[in-house]
N, CA, C, O and CB atoms as a CASP TS submission, in Angstrom:
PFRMAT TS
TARGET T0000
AUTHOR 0000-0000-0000
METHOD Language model
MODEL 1
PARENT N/A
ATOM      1  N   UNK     1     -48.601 -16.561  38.345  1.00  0.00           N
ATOM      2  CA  UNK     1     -47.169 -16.499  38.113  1.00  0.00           C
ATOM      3  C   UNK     1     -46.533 -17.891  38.165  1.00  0.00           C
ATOM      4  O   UNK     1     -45.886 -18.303  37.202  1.00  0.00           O
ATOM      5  CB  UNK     1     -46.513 -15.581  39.138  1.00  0.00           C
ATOM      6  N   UNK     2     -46.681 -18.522  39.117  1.00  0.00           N
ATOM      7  CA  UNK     2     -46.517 -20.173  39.022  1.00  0.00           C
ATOM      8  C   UNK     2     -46.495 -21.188  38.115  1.00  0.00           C
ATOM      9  O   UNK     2     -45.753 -22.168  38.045  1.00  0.00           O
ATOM     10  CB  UNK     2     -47.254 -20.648  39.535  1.00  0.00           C
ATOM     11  N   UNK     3     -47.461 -20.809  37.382  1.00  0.00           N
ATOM     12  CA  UNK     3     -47.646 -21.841  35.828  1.00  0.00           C
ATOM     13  C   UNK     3     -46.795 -20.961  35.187  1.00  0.00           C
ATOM     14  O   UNK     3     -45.652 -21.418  35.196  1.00  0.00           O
ATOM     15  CB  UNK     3     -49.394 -22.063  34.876  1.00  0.00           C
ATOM     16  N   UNK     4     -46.844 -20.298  34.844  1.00  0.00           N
ATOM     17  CA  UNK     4     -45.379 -19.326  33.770  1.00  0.00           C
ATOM     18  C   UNK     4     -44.103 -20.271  34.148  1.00  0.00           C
ATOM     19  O   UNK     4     -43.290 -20.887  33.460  1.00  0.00           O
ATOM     20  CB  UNK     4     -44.859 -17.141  34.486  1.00  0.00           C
ATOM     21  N   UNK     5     -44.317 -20.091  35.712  1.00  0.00           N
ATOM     22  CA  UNK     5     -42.583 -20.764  35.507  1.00  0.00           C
ATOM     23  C   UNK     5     -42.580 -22.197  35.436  1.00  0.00           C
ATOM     24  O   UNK     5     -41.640 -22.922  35.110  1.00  0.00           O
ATOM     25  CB  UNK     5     -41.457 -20.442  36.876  1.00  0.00           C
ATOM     26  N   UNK     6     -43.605 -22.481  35.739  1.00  0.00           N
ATOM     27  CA  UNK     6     -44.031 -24.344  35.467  1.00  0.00           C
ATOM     28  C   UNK     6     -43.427 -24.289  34.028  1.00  0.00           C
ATOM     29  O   UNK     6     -42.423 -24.858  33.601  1.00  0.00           O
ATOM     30  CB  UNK     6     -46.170 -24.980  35.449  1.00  0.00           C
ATOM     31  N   UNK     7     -44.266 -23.488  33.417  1.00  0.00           N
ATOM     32  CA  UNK     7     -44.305 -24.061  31.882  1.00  0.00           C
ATOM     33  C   UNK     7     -43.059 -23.531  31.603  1.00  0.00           C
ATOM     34  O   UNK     7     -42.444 -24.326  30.892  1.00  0.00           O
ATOM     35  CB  UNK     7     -45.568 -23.552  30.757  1.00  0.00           C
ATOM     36  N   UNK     8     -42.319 -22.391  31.884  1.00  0.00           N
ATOM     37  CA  UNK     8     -41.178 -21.966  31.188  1.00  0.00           C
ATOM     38  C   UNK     8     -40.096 -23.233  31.229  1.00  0.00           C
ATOM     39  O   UNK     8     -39.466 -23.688  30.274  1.00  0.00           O
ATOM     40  CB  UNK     8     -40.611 -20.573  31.881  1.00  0.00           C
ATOM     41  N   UNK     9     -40.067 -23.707  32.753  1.00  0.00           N
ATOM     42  CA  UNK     9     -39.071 -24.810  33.182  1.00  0.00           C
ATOM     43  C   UNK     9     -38.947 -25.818  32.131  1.00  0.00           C
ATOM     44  O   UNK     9     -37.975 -26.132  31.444  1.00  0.00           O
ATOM     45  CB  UNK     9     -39.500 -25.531  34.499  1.00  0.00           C
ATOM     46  N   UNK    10     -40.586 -26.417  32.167  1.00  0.00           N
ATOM     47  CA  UNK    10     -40.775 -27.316  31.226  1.00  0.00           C
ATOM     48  C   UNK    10     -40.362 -27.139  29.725  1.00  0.00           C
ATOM     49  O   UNK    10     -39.873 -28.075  29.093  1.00  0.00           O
ATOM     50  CB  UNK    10     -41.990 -27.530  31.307  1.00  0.00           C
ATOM     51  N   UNK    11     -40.550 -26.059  29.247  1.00  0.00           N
ATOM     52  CA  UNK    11     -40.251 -25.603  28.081  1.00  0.00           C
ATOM     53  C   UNK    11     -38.498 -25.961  27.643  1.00  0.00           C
ATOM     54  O   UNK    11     -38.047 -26.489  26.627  1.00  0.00           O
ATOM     55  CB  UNK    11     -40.670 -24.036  28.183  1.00  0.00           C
ATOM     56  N   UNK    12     -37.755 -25.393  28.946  1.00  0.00           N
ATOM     57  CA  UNK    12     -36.086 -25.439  28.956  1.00  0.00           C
ATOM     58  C   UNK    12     -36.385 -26.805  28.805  1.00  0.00           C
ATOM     59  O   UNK    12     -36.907 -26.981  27.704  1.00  0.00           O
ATOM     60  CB  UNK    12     -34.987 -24.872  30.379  1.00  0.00           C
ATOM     61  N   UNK    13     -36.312 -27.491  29.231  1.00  0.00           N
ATOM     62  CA  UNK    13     -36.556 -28.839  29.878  1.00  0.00           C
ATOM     63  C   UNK    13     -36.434 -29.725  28.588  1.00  0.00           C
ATOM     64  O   UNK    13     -35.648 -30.672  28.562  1.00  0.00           O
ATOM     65  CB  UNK    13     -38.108 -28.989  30.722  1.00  0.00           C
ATOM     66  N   UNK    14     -37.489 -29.290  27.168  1.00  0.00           N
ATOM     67  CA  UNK    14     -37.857 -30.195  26.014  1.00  0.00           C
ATOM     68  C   UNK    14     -37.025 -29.652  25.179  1.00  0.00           C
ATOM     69  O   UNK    14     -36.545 -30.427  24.352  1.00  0.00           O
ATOM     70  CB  UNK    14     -39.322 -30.264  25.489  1.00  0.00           C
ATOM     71  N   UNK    15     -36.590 -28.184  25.116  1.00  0.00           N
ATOM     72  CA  UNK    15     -35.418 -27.865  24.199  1.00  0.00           C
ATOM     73  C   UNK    15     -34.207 -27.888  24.320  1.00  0.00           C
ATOM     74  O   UNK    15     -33.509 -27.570  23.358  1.00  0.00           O
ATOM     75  CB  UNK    15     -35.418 -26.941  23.854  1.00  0.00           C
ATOM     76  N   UNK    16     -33.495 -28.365  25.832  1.00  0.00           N
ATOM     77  CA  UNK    16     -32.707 -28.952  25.733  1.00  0.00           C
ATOM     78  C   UNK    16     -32.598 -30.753  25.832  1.00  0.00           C
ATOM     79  O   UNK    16     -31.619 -31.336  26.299  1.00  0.00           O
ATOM     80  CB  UNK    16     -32.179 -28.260  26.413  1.00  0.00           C
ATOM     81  N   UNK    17     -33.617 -31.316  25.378  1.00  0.00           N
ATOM     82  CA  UNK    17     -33.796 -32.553  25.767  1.00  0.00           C
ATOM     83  C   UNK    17     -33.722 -33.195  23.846  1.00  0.00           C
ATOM     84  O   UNK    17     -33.467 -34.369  23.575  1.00  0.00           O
ATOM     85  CB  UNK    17     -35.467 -32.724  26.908  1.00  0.00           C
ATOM     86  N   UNK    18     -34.025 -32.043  22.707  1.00  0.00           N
ATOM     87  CA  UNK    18     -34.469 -32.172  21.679  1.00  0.00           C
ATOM     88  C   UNK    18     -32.653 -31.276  21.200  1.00  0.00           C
ATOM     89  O   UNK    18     -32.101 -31.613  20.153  1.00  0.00           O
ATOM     90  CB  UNK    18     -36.275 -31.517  21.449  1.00  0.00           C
ATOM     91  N   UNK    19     -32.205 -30.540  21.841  1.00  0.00           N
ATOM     92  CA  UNK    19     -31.078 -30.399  21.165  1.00  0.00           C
ATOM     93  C   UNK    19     -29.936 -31.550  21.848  1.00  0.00           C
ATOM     94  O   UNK    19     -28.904 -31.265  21.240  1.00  0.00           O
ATOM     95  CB  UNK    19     -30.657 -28.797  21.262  1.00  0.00           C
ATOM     96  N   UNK    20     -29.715 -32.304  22.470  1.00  0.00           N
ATOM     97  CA  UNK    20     -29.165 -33.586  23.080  1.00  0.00           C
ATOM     98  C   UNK    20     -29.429 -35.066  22.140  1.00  0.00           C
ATOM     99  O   UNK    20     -28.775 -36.091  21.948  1.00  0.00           O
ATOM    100  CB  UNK    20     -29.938 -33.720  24.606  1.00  0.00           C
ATOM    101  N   UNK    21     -30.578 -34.614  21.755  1.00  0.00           N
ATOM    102  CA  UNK    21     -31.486 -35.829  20.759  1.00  0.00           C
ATOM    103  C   UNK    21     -30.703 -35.333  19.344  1.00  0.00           C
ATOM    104  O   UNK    21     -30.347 -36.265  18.622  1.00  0.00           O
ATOM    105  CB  UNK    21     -33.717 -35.584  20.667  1.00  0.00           C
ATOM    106  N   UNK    22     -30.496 -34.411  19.023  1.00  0.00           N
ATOM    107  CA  UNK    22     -30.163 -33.779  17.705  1.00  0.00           C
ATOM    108  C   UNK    22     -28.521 -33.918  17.324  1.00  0.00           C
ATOM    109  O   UNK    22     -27.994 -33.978  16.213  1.00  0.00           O
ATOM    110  CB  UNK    22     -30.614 -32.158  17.795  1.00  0.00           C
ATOM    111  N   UNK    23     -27.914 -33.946  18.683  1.00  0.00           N
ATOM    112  CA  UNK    23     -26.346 -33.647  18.628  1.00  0.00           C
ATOM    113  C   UNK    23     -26.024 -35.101  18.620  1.00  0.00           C
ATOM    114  O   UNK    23     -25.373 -35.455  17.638  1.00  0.00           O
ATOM    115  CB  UNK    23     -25.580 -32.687  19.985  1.00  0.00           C
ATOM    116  N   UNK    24     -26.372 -36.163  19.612  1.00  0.00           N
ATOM    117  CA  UNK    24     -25.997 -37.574  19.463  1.00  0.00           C
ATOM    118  C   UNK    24     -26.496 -37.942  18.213  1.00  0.00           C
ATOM    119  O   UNK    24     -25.891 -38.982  17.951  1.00  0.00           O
ATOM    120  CB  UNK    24     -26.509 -38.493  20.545  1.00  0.00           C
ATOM    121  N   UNK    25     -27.484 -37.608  17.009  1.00  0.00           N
ATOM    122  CA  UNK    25     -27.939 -38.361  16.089  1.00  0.00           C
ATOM    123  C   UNK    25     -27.163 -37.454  14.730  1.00  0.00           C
ATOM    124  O   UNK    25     -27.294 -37.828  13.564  1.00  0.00           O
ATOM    125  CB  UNK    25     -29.700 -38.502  16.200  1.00  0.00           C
ATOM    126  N   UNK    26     -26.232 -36.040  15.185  1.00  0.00           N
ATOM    127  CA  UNK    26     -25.830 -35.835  14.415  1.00  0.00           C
ATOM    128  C   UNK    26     -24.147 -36.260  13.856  1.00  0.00           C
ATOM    129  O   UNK    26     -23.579 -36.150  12.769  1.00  0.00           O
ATOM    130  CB  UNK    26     -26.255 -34.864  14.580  1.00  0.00           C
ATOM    131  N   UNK    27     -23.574 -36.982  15.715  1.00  0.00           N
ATOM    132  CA  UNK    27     -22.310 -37.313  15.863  1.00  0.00           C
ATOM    133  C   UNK    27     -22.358 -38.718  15.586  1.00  0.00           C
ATOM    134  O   UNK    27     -21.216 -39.162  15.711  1.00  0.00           O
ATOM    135  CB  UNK    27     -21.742 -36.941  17.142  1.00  0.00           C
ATOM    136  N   UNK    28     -23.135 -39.576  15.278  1.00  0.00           N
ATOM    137  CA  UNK    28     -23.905 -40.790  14.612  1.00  0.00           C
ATOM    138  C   UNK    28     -23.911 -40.967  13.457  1.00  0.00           C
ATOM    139  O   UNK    28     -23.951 -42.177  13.230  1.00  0.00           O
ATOM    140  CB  UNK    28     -25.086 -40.869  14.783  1.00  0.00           C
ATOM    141  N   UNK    29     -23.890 -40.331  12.501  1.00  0.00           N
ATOM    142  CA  UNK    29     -24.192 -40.373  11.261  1.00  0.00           C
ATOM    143  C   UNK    29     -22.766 -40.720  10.580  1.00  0.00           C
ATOM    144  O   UNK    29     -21.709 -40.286  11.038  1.00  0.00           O
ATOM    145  CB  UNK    29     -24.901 -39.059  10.828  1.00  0.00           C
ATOM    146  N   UNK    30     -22.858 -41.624   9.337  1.00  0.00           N
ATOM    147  CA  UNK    30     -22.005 -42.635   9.271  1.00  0.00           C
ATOM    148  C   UNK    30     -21.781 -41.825   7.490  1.00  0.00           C
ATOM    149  O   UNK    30     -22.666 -41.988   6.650  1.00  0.00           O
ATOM    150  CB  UNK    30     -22.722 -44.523   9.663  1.00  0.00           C
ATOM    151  N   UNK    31     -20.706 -41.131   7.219  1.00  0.00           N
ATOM    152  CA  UNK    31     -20.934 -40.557   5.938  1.00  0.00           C
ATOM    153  C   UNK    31     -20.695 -41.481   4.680  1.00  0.00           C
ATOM    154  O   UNK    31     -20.691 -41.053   3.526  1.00  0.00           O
ATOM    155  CB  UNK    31     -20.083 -39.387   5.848  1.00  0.00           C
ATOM    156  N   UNK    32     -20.482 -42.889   5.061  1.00  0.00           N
ATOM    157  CA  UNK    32     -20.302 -43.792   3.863  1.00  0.00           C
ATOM    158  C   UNK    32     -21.243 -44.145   3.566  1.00  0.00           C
ATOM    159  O   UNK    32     -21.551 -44.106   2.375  1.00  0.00           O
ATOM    160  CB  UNK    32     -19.602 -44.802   3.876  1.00  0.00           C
ATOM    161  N   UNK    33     -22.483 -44.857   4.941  1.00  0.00           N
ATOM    162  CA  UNK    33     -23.409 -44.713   4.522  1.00  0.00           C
ATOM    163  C   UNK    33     -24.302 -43.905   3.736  1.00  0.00           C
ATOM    164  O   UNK    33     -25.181 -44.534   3.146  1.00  0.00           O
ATOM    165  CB  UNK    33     -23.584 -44.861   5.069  1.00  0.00           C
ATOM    166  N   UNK    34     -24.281 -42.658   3.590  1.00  0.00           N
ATOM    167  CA  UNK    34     -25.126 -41.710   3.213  1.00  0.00           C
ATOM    168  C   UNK    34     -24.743 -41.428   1.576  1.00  0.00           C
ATOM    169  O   UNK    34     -25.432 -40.999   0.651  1.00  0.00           O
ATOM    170  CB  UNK    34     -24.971 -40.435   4.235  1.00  0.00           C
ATOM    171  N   UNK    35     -23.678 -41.759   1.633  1.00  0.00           N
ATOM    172  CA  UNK    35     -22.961 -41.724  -0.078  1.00  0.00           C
ATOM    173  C   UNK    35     -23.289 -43.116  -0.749  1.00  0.00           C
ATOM    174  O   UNK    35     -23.335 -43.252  -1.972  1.00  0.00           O
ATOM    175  CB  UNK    35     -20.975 -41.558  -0.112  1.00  0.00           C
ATOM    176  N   UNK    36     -23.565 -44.377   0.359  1.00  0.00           N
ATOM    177  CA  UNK    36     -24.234 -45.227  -0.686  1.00  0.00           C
ATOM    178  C   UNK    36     -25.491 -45.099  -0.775  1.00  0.00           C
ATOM    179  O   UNK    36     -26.020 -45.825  -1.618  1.00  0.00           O
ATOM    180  CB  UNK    36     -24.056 -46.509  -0.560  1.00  0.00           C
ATOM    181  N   UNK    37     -26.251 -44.323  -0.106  1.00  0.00           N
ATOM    182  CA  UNK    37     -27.819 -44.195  -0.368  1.00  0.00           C
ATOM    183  C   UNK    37     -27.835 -43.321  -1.311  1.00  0.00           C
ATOM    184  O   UNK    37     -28.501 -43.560  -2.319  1.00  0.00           O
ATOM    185  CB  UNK    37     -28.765 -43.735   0.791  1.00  0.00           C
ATOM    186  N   UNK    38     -27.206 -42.286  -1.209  1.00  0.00           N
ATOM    187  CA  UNK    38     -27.296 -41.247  -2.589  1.00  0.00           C
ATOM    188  C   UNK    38     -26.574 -41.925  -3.830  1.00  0.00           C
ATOM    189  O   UNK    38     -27.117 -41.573  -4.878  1.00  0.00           O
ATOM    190  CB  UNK    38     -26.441 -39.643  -2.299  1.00  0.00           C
ATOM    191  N   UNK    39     -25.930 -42.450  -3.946  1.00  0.00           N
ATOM    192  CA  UNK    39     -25.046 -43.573  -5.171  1.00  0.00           C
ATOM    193  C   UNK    39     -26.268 -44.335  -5.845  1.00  0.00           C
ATOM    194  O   UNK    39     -26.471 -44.252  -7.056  1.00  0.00           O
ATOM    195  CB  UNK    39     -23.780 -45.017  -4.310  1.00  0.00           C
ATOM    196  N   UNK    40     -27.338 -45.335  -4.702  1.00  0.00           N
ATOM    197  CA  UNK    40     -28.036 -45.821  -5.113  1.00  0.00           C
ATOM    198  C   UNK    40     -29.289 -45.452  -5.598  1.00  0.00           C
ATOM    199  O   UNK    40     -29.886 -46.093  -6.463  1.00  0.00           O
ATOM    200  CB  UNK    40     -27.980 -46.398  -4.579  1.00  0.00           C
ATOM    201  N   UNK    41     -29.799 -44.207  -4.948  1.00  0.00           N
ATOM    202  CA  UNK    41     -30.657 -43.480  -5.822  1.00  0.00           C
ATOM    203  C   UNK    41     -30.348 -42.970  -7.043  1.00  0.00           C
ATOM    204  O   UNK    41     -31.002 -43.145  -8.071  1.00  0.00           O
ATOM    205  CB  UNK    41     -31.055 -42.575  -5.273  1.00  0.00           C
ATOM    206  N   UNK    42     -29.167 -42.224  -6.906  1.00  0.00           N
ATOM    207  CA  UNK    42     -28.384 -41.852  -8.567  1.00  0.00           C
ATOM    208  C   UNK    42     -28.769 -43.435  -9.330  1.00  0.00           C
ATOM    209  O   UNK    42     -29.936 -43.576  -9.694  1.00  0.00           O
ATOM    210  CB  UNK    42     -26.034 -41.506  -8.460  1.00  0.00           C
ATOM    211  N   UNK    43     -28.314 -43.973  -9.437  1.00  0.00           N
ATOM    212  CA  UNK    43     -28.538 -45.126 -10.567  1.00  0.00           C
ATOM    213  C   UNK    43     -29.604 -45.800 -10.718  1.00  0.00           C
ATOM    214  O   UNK    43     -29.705 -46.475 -11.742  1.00  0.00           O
ATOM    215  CB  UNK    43     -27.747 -46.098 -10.499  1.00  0.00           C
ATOM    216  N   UNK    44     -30.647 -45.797  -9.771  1.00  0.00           N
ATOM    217  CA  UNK    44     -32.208 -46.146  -9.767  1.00  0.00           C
ATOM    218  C   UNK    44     -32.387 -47.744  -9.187  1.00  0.00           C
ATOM    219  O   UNK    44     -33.362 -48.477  -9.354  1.00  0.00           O
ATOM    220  CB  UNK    44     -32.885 -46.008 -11.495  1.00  0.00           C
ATOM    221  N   UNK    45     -31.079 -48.050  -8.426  1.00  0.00           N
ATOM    222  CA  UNK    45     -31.255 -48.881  -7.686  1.00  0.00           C
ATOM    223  C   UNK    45     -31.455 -48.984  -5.795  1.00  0.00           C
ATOM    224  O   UNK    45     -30.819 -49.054  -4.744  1.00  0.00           O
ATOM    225  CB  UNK    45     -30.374 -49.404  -8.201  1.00  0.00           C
ATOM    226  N   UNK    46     -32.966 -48.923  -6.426  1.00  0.00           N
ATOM    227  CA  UNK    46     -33.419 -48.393  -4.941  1.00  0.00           C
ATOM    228  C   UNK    46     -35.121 -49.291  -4.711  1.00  0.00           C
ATOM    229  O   UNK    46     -36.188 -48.892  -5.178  1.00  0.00           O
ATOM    230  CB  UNK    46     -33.606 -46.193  -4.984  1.00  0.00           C
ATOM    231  N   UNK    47     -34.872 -50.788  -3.709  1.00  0.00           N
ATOM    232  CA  UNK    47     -35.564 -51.201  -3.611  1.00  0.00           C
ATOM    233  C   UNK    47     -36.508 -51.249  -1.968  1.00  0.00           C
ATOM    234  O   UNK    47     -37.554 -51.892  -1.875  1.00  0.00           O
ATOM    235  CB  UNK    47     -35.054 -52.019  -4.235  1.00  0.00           C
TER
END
């Protein structure tokens, strides 16, 4: 029974450690940037 909750803990542990990782890199994201990367693929200037 011990390792169950070892591992369950651990388990909480990486999925909230991976949704924390997900939310700062989603409140990060810079939307001008992302419109000149798609701008520059549209026109085939992409080195």
């Amino acid at each position: 029974m011990w390792p169950i909750l070892i591992v369950s803990i651990i388990g909480v542990a990486v999925v909230l450690e991976r949704a924390f990782w997900w939310t700062g890199r989603w409140m990060r994201r810079d939307p001008k940037r992302i419109e000149k990367v798609f701008t520059a693929i549209e026109t085939g200037d992409v080195t």
